[in-house]
MOPAC internal coordinates of N, CA, C and O (Angstrom, degrees):
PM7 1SCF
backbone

  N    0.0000 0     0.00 0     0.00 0    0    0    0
  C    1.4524 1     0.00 0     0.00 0    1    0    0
  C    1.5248 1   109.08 1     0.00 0    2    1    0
  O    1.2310 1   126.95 1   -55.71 1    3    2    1
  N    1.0386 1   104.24 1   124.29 1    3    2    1
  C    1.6116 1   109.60 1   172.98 1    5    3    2
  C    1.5473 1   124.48 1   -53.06 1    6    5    3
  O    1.2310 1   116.70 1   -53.26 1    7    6    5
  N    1.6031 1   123.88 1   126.74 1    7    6    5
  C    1.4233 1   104.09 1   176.30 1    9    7    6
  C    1.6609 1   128.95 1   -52.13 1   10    9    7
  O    1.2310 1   128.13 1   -28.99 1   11   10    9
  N    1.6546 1   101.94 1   151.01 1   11   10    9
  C    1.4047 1   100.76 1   179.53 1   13   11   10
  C    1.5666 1   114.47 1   -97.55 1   14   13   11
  O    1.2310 1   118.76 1   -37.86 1   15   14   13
  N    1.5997 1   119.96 1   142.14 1   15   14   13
  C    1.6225 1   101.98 1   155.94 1   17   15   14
  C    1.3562 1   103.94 1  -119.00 1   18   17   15
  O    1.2310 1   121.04 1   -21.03 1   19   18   17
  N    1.4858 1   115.61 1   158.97 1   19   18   17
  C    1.7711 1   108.37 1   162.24 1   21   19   18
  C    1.8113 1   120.39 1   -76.48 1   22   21   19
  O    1.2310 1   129.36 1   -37.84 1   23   22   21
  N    0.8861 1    99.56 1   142.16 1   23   22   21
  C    1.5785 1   106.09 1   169.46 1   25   23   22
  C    1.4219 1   129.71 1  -138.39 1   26   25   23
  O    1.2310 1   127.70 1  -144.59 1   27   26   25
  N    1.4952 1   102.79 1    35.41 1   27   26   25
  C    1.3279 1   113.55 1   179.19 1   29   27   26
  C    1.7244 1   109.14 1   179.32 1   30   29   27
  O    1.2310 1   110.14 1   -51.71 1   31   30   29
  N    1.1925 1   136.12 1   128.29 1   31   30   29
  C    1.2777 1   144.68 1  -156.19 1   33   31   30
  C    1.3958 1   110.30 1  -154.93 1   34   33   31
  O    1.2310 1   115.08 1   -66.40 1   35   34   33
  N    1.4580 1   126.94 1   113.60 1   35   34   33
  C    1.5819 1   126.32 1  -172.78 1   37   35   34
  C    1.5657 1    96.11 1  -155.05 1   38   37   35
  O    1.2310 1   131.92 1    -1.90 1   39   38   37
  N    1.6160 1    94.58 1   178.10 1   39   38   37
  C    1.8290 1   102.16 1   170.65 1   41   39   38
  C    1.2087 1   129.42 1  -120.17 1   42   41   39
  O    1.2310 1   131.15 1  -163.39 1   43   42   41
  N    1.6788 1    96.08 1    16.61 1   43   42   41
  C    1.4016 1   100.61 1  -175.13 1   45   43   42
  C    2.0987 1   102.73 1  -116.41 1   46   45   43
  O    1.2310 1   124.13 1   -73.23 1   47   46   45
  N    1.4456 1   109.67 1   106.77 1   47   46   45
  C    1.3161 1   116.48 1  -158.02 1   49   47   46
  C    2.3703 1   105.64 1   -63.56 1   50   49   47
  O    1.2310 1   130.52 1   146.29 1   51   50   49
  N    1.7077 1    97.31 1   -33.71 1   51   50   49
  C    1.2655 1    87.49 1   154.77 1   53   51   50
  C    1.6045 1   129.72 1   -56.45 1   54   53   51
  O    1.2310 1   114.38 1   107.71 1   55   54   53
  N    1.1501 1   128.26 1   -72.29 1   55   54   53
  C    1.3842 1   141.62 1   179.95 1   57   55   54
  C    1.6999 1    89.86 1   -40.85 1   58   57   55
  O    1.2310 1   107.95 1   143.38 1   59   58   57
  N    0.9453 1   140.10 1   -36.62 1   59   58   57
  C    1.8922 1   136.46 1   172.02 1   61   59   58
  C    1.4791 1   102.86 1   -50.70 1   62   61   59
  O    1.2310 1   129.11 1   127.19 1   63   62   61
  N    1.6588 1   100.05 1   -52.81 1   63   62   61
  C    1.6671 1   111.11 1  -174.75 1   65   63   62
  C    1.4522 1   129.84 1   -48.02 1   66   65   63
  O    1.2310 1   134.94 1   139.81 1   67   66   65
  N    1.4324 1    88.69 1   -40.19 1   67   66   65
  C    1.3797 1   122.26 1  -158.27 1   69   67   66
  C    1.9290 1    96.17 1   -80.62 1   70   69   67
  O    1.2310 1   122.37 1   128.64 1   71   70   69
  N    1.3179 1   113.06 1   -51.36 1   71   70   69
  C    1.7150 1   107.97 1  -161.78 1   73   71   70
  C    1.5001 1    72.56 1   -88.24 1   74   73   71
  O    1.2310 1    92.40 1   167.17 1   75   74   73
  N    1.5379 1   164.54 1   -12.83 1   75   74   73
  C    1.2976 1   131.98 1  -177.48 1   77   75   74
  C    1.5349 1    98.08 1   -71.73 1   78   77   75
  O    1.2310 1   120.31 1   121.65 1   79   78   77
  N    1.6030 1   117.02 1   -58.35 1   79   78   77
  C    1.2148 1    91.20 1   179.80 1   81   79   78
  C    1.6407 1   140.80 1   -69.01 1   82   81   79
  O    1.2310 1   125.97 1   169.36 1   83   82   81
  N    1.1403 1   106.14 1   -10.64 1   83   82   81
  C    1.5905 1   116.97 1   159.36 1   85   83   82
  C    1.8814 1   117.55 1   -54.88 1   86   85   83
  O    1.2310 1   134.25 1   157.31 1   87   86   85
  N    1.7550 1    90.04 1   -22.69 1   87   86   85
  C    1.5864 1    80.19 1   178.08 1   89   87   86
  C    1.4504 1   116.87 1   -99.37 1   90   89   87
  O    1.2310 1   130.02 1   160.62 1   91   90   89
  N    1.3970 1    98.29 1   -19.38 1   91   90   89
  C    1.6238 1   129.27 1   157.37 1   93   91   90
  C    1.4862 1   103.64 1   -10.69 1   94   93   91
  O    1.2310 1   129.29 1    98.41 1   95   94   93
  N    1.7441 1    99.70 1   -81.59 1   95   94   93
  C    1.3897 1   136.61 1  -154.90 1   97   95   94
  C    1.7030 1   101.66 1   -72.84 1   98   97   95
  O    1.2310 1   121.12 1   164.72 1   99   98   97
  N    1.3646 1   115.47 1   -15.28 1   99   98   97
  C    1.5641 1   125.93 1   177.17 1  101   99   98
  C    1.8198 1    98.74 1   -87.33 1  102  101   99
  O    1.2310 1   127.92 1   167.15 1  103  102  101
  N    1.2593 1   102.36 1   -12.85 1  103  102  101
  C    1.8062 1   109.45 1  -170.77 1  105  103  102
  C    1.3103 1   105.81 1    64.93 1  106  105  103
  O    1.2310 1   118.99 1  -146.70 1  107  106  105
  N    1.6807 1   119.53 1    33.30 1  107  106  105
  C    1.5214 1   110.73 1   158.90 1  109  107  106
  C    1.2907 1   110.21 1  -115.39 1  110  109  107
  O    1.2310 1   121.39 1   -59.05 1  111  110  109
  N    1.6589 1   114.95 1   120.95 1  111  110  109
  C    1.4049 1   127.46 1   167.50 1  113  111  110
  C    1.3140 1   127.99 1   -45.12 1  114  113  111
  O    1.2310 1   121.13 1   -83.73 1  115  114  113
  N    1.4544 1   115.44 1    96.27 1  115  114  113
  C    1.4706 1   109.96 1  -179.53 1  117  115  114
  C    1.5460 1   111.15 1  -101.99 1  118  117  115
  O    1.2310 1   121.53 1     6.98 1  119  118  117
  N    1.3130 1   114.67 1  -173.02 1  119  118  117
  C    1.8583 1   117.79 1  -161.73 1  121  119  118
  C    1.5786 1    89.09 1  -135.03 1  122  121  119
  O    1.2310 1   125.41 1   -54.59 1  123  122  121
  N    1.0210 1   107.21 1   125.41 1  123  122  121
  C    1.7988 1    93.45 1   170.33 1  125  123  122
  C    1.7953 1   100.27 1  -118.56 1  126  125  123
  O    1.2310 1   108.12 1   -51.29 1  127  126  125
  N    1.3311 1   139.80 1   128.71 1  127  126  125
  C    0.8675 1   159.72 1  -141.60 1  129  127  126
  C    1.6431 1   110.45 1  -148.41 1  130  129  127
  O    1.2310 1   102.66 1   -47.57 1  131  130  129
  N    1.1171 1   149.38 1   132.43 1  131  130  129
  C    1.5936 1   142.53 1    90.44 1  133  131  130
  C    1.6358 1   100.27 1  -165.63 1  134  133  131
  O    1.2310 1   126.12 1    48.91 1  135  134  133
  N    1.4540 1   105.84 1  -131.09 1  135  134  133
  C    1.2728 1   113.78 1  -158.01 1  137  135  134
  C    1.3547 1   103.37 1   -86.61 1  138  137  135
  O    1.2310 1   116.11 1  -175.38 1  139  138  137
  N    1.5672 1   124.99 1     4.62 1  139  138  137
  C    1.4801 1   117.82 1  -177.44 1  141  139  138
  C    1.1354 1   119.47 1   -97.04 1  142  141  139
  O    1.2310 1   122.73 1  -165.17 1  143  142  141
  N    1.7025 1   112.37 1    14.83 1  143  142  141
  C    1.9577 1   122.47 1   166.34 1  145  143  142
  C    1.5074 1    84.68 1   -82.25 1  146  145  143
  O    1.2310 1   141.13 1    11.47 1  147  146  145
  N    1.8138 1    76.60 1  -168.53 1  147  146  145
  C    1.5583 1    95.58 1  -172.90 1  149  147  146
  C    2.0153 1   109.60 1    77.64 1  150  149  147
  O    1.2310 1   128.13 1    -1.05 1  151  150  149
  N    1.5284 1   101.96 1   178.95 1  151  150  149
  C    1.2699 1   114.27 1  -176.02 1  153  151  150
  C    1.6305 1   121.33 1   -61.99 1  154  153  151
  O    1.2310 1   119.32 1   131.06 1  155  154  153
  N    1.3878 1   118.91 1   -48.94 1  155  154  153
  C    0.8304 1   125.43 1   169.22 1  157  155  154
  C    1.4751 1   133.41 1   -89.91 1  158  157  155
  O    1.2310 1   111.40 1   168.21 1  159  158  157
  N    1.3738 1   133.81 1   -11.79 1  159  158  157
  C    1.2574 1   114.44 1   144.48 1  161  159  158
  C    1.5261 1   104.04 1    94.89 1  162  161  159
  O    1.2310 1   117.65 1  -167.11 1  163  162  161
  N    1.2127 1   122.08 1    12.89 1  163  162  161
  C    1.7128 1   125.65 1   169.04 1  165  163  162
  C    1.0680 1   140.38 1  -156.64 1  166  165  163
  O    1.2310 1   123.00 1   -52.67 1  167  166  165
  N    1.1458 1   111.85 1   127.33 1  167  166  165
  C    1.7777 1   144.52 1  -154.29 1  169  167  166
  C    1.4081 1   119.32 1   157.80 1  170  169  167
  O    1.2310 1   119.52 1     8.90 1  171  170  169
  N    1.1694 1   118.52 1  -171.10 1  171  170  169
  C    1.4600 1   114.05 1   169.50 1  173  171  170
  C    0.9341 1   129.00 1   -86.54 1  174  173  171
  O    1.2310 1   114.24 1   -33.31 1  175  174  173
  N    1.3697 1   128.52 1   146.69 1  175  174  173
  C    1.7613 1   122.72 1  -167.14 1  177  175  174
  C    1.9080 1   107.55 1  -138.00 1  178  177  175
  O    1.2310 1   127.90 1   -28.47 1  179  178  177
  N    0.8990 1   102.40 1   151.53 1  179  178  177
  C    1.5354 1   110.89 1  -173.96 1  181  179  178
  C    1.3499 1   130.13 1  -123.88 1  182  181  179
  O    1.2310 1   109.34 1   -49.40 1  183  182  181
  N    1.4036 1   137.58 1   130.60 1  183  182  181
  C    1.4137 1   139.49 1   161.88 1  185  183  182
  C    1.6373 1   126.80 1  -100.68 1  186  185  183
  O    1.2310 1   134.22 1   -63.05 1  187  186  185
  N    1.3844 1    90.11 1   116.95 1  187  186  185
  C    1.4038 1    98.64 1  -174.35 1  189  187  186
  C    1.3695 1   120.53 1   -99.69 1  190  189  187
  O    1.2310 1    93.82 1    17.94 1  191  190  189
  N    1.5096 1   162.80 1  -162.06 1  191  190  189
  C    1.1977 1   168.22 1  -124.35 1  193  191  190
  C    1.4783 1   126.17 1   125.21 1  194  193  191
  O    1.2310 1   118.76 1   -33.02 1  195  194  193
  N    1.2664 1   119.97 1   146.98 1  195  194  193
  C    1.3713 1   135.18 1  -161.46 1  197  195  194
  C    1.6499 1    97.70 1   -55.90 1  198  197  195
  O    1.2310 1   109.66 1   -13.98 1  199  198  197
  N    0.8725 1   137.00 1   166.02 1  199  198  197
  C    1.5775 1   132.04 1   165.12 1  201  199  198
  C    1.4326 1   104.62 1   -51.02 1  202  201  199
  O    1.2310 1   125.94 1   107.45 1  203  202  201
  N    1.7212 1   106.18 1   -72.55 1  203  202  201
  C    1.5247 1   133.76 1   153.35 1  205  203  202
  C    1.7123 1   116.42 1    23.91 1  206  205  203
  O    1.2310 1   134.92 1   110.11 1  207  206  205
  N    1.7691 1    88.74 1   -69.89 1  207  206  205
  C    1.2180 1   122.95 1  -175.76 1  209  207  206
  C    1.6631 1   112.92 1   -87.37 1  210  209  207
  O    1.2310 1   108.47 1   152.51 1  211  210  209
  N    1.3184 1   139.17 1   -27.49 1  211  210  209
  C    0.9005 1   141.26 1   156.89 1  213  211  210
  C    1.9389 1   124.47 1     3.54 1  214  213  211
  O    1.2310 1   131.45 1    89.61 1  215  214  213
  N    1.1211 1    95.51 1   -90.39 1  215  214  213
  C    1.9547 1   105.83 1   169.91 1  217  215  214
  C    1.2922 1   110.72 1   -37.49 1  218  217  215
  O    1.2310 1   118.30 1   101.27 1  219  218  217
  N    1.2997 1   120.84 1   -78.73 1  219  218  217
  C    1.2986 1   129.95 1   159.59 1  221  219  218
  C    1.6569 1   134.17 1    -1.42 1  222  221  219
  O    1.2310 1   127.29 1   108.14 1  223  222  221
  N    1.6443 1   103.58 1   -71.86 1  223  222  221
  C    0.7252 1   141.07 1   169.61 1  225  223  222
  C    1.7178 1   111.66 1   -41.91 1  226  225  223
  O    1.2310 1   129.04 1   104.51 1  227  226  225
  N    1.3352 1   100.19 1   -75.49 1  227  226  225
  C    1.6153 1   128.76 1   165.09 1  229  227  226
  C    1.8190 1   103.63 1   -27.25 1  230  229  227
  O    1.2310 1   128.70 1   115.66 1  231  230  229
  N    1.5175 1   100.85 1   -64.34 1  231  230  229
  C    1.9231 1   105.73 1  -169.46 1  233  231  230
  C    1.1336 1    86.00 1   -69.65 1  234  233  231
  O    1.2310 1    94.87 1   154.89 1  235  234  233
  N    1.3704 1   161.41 1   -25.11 1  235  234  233
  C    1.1851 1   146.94 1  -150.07 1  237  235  234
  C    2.1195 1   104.25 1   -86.86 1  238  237  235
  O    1.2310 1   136.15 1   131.48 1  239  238  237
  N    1.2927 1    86.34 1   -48.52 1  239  238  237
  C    1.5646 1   102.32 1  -174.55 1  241  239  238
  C    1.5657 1    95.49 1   -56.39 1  242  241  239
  O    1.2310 1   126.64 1    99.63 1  243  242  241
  N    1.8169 1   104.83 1   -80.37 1  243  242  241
  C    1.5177 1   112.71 1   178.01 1  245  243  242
  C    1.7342 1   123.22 1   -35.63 1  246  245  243
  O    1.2310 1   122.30 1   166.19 1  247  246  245
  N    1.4524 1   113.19 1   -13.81 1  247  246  245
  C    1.5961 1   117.97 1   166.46 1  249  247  246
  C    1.5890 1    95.87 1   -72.96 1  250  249  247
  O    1.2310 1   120.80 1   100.26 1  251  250  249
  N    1.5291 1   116.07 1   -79.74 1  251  250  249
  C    1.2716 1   122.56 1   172.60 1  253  251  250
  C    1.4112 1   126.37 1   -19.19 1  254  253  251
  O    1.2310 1   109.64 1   147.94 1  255  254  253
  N    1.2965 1   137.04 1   -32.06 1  255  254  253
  C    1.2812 1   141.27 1  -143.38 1  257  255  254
  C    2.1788 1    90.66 1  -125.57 1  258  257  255
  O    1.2310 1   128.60 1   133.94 1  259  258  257
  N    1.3701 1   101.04 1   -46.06 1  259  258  257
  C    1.5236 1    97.51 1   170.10 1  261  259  258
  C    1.7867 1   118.14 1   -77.16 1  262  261  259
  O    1.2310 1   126.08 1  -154.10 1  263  262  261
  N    1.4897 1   105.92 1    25.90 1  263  262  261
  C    1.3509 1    89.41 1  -176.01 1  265  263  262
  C    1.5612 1   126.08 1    72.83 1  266  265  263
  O    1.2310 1   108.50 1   175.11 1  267  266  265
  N    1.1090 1   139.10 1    -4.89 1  267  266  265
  C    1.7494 1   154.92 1  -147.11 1  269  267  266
  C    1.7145 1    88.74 1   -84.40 1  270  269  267
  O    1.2310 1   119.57 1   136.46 1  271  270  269
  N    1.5628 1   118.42 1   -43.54 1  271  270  269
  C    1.3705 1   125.10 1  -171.80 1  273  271  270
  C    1.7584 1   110.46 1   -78.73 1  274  273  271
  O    1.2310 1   119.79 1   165.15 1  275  274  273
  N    0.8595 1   118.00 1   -14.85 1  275  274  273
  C    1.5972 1   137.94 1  -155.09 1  277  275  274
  C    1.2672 1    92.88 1   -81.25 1  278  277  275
  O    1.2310 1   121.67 1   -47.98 1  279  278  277
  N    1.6810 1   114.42 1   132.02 1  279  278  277
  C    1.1951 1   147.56 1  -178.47 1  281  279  278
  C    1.8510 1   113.04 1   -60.83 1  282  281  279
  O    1.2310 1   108.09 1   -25.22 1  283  282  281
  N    0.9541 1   139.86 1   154.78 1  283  282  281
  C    1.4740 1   128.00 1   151.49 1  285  283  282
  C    1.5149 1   113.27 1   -85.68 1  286  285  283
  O    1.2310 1   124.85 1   -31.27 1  287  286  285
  N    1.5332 1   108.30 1   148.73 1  287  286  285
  C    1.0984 1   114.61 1  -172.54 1  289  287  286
  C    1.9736 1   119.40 1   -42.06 1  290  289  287
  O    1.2310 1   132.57 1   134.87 1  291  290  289
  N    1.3605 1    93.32 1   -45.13 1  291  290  289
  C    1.5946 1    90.66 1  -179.41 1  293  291  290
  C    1.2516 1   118.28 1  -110.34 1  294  293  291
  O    1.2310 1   122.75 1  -137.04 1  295  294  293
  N    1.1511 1   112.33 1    42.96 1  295  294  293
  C    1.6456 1   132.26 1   147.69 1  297  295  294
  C    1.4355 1   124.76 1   -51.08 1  298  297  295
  O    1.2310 1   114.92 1   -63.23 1  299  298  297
  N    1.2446 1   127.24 1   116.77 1  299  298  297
  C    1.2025 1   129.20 1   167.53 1  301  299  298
  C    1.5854 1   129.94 1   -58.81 1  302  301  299
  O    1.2310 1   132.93 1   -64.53 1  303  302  301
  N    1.0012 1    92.62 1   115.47 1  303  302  301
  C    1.9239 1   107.62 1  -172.49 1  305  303  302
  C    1.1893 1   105.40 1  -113.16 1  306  305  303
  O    1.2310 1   100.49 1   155.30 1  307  306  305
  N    1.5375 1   152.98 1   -24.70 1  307  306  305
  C    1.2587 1   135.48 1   139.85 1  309  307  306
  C    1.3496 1   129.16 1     2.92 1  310  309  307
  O    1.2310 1   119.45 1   129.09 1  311  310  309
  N    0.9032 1   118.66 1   -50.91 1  311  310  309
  C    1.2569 1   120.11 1   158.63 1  313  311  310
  C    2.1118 1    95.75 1    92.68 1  314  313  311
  O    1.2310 1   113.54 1  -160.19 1  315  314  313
  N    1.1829 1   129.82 1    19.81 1  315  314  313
  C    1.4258 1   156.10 1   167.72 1  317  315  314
  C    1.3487 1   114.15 1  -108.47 1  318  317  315
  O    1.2310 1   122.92 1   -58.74 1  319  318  317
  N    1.5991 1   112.01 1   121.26 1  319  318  317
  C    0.9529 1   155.76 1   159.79 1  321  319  318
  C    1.5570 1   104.98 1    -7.54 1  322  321  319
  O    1.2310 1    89.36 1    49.07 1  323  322  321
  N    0.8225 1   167.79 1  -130.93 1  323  322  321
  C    1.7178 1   175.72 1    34.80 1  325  323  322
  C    1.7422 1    92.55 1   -68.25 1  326  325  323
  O    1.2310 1   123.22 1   -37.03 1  327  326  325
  N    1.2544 1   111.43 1   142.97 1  327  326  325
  C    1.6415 1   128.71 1   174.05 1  329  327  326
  C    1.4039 1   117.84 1  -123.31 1  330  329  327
  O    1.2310 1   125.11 1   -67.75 1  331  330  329
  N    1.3137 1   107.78 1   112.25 1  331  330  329
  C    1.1312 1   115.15 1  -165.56 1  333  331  330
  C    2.0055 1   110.40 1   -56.39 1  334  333  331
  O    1.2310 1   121.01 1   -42.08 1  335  334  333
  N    0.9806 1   115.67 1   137.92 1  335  334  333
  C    1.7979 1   126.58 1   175.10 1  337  335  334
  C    1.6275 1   100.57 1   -49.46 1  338  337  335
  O    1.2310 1   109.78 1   -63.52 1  339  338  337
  N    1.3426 1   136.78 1   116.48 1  339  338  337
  C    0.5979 1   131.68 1   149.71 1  341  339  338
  C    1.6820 1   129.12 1   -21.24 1  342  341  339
  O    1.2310 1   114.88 1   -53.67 1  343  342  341
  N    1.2498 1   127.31 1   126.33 1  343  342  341
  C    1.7183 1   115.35 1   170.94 1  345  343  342
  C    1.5604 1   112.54 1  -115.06 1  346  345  343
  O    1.2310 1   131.21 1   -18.86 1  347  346  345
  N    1.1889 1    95.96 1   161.14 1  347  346  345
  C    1.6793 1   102.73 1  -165.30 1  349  347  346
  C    1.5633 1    89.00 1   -75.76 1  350  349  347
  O    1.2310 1   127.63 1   -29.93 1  351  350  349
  N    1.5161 1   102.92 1   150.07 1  351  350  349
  C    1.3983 1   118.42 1   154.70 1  353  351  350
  C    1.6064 1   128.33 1   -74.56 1  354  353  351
  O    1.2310 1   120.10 1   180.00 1  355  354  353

């Protein structure tokens, strides 16, 4: 098994959820770990990464945290298709 380091430490076990799969979607395997499993969901919780993955990992968060991932205000969140207008032939 490859060594682990942490690169991310908070108390909110969603927001853990949330940047693992953000690192997911980067295709870097993160570990989310602490007291925010279980039923209730509070304490501190942690994400860890391969050494490997480390740097990476790191710009990924620091994108996340500066907003870099962040939607524009009038972005469509519907989550529906837009269809293009037909054009004349």
């Amino acid at each position: 098994m490859a060594d682990l380091v942490r690169v991310w430490a908070g108390g909110d076990a969603v927001e853990g959820e949330l940047l693992r799969a953000r690192l997911d979607a980067e295709e870097i395997v993160a570990i989310l770990k602490g007291e925010g499993e279980g039923p209730y969901r509070a304490g501190p919780v942690y994400l860890f990464v391969a050494t490997d993955d480390e740097t990476r990992a790191r710009a990924v968060l620091d994108a996340v945290a500066s907003g870099a991932y962040a939607l524009d205000e009038d972005a469509d969140v519907s989550g529906e298709a837009e269809i293009p207008a037909e054009q004349d032939s």
